[in-house]
DRENTORKOL-3810 file (N, C-alpha, C; in nm, 4 decimals):
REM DRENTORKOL-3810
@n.u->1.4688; n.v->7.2813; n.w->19.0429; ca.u->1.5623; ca.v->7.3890; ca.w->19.0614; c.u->1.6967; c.v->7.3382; c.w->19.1090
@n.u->1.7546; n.v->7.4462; n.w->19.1326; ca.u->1.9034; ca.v->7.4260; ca.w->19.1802; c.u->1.9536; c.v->7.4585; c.w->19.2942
@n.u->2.0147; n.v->7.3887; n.w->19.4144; ca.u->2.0621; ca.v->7.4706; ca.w->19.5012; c.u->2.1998; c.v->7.4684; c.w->19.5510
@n.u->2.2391; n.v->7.5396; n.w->19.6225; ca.u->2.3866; ca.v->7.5307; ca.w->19.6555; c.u->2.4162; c.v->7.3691; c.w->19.7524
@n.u->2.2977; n.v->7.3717; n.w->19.8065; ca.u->2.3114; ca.v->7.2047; ca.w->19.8715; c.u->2.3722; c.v->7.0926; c.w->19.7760
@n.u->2.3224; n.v->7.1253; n.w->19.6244; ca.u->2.3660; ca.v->6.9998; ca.w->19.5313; c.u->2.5318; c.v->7.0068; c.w->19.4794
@n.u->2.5488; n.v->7.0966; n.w->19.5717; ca.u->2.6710; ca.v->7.1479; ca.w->19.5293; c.u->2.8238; c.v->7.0666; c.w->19.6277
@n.u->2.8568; n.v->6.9619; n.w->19.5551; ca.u->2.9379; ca.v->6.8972; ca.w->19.6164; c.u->3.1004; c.v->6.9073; c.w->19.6657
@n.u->3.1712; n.v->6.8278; n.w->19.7554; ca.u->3.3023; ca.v->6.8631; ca.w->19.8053; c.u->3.3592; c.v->6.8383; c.w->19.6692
@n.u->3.3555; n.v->6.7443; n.w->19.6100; ca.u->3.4688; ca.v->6.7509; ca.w->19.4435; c.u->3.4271; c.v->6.8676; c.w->19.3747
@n.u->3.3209; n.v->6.9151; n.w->19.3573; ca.u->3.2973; ca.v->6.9853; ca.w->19.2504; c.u->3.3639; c.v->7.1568; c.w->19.3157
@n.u->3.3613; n.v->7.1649; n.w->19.4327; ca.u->3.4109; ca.v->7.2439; ca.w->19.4724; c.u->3.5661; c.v->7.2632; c.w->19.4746
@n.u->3.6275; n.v->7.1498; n.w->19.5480; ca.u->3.7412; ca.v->7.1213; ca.w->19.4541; c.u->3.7812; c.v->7.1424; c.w->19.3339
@n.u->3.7117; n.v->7.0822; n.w->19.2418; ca.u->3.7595; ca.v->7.1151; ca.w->19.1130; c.u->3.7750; c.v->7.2612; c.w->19.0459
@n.u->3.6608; n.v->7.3379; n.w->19.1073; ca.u->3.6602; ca.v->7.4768; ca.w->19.0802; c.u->3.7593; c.v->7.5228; c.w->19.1587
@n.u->3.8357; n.v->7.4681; n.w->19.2576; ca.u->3.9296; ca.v->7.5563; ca.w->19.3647; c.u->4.0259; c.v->7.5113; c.w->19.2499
@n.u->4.0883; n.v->7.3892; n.w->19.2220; ca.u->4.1949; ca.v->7.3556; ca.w->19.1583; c.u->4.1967; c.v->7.4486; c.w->18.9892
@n.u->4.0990; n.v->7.4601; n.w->18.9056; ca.u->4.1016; ca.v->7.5554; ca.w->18.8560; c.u->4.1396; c.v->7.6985; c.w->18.8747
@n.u->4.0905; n.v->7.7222; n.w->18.9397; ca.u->4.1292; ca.v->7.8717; ca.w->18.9989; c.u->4.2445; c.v->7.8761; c.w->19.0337
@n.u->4.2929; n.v->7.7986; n.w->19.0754; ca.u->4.4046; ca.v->7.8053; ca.w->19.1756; c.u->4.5585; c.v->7.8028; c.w->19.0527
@n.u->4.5550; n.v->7.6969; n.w->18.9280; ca.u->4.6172; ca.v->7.7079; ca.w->18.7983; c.u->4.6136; c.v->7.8109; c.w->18.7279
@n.u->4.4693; n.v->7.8869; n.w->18.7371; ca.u->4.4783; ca.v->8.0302; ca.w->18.6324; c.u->4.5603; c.v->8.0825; c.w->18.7177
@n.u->4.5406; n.v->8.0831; n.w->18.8428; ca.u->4.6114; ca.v->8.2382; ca.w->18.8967; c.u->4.7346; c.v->8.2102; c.w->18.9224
@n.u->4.7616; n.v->8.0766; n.w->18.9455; ca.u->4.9285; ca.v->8.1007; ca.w->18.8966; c.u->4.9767; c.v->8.1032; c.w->18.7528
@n.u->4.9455; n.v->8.0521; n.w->18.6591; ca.u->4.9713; ca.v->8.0366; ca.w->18.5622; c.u->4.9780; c.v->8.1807; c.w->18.4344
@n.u->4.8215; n.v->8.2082; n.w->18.4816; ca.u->4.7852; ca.v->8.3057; ca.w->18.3892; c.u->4.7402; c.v->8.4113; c.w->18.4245
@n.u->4.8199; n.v->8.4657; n.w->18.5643; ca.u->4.7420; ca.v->8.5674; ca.w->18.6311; c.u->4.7669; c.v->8.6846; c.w->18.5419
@n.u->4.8140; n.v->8.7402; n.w->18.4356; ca.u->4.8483; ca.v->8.8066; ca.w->18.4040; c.u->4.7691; c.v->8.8605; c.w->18.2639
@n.u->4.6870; n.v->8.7438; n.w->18.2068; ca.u->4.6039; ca.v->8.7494; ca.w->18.1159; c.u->4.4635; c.v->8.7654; c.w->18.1404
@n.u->4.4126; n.v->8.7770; n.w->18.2568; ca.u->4.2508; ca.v->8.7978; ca.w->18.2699; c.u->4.2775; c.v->8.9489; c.w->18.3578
@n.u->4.2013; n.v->9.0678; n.w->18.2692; ca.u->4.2279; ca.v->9.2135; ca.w->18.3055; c.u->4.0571; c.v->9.1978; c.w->18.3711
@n.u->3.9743; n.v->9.1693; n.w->18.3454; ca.u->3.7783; ca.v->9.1455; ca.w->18.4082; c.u->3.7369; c.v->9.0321; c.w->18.3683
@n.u->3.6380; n.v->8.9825; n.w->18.4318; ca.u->3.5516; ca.v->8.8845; ca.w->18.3937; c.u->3.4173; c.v->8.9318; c.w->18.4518
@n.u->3.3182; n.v->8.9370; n.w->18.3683; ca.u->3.2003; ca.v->9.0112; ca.w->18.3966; c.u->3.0921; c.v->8.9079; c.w->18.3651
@n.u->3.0371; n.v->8.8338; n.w->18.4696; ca.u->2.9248; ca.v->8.7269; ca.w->18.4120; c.u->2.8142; c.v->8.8311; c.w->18.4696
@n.u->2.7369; n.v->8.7950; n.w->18.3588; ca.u->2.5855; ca.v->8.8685; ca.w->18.3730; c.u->2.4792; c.v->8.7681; c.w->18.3607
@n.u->2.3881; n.v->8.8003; n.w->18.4243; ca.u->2.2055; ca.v->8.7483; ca.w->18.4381; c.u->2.2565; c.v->8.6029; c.w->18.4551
@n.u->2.3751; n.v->8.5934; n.w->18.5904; ca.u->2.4031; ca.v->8.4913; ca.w->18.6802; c.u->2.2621; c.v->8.4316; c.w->18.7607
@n.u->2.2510; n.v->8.3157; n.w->18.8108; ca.u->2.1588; ca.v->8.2403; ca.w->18.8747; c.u->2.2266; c.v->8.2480; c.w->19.0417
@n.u->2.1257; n.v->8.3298; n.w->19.0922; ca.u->2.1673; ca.v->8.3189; ca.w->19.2459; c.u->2.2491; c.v->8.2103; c.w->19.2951
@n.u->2.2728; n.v->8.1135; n.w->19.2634; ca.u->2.3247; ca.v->8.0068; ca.w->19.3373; c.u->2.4753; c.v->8.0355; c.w->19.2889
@n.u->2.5099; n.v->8.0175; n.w->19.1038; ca.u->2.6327; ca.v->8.0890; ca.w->19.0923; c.u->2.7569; c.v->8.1551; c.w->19.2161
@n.u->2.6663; n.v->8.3076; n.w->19.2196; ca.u->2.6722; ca.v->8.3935; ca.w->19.3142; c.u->2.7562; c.v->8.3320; c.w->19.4212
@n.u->2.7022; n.v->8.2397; n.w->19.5056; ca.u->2.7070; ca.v->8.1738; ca.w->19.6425; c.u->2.8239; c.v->8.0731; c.w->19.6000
@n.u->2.8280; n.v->7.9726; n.w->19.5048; ca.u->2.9768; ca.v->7.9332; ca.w->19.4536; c.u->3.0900; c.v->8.0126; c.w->19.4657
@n.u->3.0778; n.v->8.0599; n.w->19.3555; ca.u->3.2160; ca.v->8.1520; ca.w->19.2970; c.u->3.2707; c.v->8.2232; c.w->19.4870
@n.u->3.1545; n.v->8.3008; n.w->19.5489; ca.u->3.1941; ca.v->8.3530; ca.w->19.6684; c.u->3.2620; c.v->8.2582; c.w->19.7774
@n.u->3.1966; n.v->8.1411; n.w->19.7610; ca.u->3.2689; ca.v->8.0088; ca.w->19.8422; c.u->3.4263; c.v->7.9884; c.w->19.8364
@n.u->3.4037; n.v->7.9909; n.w->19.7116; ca.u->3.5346; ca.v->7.9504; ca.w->19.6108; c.u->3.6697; c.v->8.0477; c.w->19.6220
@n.u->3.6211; n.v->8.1889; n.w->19.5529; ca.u->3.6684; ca.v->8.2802; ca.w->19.5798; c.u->3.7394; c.v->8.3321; c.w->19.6935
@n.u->3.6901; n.v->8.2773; n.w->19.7840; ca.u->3.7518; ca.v->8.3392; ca.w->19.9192; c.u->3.8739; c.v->8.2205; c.w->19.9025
@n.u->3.8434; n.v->8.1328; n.w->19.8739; ca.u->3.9433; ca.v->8.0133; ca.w->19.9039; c.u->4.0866; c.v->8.0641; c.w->19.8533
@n.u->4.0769; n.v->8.1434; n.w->19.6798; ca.u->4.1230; ca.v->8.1089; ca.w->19.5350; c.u->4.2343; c.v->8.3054; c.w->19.6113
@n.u->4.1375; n.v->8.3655; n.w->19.6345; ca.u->4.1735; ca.v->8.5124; ca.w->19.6752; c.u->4.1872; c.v->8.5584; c.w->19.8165
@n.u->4.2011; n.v->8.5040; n.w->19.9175; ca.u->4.1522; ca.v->8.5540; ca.w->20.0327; c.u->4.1680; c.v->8.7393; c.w->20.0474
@n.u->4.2207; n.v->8.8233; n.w->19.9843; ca.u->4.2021; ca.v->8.9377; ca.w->19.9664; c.u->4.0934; c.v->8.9938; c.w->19.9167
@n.u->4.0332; n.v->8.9512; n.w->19.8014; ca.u->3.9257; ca.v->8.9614; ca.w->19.7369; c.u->3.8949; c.v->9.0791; c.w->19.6641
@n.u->4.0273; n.v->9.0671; n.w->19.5932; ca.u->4.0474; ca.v->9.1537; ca.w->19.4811; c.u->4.0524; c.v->9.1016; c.w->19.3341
@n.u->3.9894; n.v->8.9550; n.w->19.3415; ca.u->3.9901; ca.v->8.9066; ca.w->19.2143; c.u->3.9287; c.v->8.9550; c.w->19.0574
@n.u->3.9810; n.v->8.9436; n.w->18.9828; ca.u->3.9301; ca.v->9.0166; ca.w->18.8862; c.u->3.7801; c.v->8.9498; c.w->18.8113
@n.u->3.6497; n.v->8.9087; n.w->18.9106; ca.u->3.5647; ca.v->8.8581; ca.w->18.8372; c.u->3.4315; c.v->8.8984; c.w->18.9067
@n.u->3.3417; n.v->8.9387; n.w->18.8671; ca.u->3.2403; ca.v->9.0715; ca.w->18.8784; c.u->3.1350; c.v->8.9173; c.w->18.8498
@n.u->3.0699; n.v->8.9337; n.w->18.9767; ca.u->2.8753; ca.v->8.8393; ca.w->18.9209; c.u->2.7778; c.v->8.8574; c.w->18.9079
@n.u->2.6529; n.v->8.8974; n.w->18.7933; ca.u->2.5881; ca.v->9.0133; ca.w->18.8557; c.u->2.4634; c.v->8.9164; c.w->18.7765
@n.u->2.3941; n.v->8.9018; n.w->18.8783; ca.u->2.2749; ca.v->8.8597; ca.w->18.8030; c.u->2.1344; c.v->8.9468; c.w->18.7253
@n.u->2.1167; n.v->9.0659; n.w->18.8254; ca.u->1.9593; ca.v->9.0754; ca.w->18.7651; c.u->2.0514; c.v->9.2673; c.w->18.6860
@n.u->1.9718; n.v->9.2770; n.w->18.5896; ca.u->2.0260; ca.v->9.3947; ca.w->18.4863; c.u->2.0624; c.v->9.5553; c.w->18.5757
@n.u->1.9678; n.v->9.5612; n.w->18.6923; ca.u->1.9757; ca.v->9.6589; ca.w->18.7301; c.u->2.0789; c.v->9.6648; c.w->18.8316
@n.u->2.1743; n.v->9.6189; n.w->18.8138; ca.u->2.2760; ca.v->9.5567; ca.w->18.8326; c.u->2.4056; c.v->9.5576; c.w->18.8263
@n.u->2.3877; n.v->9.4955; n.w->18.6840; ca.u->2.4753; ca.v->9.5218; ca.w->18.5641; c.u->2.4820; c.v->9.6264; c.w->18.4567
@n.u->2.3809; n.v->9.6789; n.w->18.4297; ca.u->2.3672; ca.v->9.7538; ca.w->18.3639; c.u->2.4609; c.v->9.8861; c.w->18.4156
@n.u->2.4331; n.v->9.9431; n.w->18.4754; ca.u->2.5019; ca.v->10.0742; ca.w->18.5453; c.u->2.6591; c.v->9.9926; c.w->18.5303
@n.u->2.6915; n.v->9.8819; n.w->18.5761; ca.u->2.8155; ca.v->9.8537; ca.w->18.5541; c.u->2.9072; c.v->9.8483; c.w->18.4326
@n.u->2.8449; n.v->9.7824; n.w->18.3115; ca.u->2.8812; ca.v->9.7505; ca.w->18.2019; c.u->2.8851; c.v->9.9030; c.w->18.1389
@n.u->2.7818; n.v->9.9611; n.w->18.1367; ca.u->2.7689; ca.v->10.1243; ca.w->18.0900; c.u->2.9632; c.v->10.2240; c.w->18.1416
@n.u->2.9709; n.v->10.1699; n.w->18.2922; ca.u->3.0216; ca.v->10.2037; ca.w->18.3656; c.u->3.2023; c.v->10.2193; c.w->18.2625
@n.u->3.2163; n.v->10.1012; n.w->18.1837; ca.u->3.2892; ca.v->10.0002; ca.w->18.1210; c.u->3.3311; c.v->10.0216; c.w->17.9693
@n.u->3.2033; n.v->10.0085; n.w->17.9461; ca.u->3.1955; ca.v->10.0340; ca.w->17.7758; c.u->3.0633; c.v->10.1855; c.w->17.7014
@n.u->3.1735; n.v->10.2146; n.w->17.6829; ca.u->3.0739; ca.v->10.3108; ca.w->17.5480; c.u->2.9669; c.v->10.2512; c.w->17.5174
@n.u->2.8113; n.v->10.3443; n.w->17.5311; ca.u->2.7285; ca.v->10.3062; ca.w->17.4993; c.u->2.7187; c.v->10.2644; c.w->17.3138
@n.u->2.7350; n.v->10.3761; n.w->17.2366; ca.u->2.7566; ca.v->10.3268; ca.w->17.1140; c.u->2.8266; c.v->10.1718; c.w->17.0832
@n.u->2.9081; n.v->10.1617; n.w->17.2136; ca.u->2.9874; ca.v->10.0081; ca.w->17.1414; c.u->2.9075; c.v->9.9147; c.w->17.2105
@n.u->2.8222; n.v->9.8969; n.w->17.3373; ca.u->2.7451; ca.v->9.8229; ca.w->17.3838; c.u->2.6823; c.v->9.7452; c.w->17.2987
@n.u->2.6151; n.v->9.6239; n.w->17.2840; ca.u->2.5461; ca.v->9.5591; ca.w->17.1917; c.u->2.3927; c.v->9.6119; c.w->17.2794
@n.u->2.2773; n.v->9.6641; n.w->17.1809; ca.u->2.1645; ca.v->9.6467; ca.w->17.2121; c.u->2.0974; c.v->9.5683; c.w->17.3290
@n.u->2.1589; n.v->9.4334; n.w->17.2718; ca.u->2.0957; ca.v->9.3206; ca.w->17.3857; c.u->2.1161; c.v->9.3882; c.w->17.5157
@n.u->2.2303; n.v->9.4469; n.w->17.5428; ca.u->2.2671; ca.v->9.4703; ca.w->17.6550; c.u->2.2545; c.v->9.6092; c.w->17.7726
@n.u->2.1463; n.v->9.6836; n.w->17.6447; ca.u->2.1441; ca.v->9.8146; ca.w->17.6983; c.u->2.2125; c.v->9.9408; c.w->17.6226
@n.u->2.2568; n.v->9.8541; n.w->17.4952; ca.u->2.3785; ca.v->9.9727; ca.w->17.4566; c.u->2.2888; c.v->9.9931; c.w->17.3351
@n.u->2.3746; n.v->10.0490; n.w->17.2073; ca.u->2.2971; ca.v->10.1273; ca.w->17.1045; c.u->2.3823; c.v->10.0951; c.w->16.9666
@n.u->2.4430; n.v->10.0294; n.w->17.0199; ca.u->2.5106; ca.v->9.8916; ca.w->16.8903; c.u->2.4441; c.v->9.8073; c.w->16.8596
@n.u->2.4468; n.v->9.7626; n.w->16.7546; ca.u->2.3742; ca.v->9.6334; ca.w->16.6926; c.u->2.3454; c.v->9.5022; c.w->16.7781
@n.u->2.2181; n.v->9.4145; n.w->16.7851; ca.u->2.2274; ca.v->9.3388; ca.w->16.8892; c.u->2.3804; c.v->9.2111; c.w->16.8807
@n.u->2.3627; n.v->9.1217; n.w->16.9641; ca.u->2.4671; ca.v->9.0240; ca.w->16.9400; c.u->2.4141; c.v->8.9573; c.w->16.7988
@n.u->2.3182; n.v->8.8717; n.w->16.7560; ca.u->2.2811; ca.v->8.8294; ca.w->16.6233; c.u->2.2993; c.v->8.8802; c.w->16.5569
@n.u->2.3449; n.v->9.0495; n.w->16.5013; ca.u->2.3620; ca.v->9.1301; ca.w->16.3892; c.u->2.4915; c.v->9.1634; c.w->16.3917
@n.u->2.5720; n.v->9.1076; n.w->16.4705; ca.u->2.7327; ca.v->9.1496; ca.w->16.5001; c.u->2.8577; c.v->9.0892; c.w->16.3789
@n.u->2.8683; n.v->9.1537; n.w->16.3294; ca.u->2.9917; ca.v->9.1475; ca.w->16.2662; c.u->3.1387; c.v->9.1167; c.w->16.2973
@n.u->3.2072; n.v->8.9994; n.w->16.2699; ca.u->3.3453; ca.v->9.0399; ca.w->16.3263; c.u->3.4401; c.v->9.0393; c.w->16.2178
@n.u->3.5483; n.v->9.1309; n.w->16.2167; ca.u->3.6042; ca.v->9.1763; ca.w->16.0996; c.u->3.7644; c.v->9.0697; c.w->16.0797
END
């Protein structure tokens, strides 16, 4: 398994220094970021991180691991008709998706 212990001072770094370039750079182009059926440890990163990257903590990035979860959220978000199946919705799954 995985734990936040394996989780090192560079690598943390590196995710701060990332973060830290989008949001000056490109704060203006990420409106959500919605990761779903995240791995608890994720979770405990990004929040590490996050506080660093936002100390307000109004960042625009949502972590949601287990469906009952997400689900109510994403619903929350998108039209069920436009939802993909996979996801709870009543659109075609992702494998049957079309892009035009």
């Amino acid at each position: 398994g995985f734990s936040l212990s394996m989780v090192g001072a560079k690598l943390l770094h590196f995710v701060q220094t990332i973060g830290l370039l989008d949001q000056k750079h490109y704060v203006d182009r990420l409106g959500l970021m919605v990761v779903i059926n995240a791995p608890a440890v994720l979770s405990a990163v990004v929040s590490r991180v996050g506080r660093m990257l936002d100390p307000d903590g109004d960042a625009p990035v949502r972590i949601f691991g287990e469906q009952s979860a997400w689900g109510p959220f994403l619903e929350g978000l998108i039209d069920r008709d436009q939802l993909p199946a996979d996801l709870g919705g009543e659109a075609a799954p992702f494998g049957e998706l079309r892009l035009a």
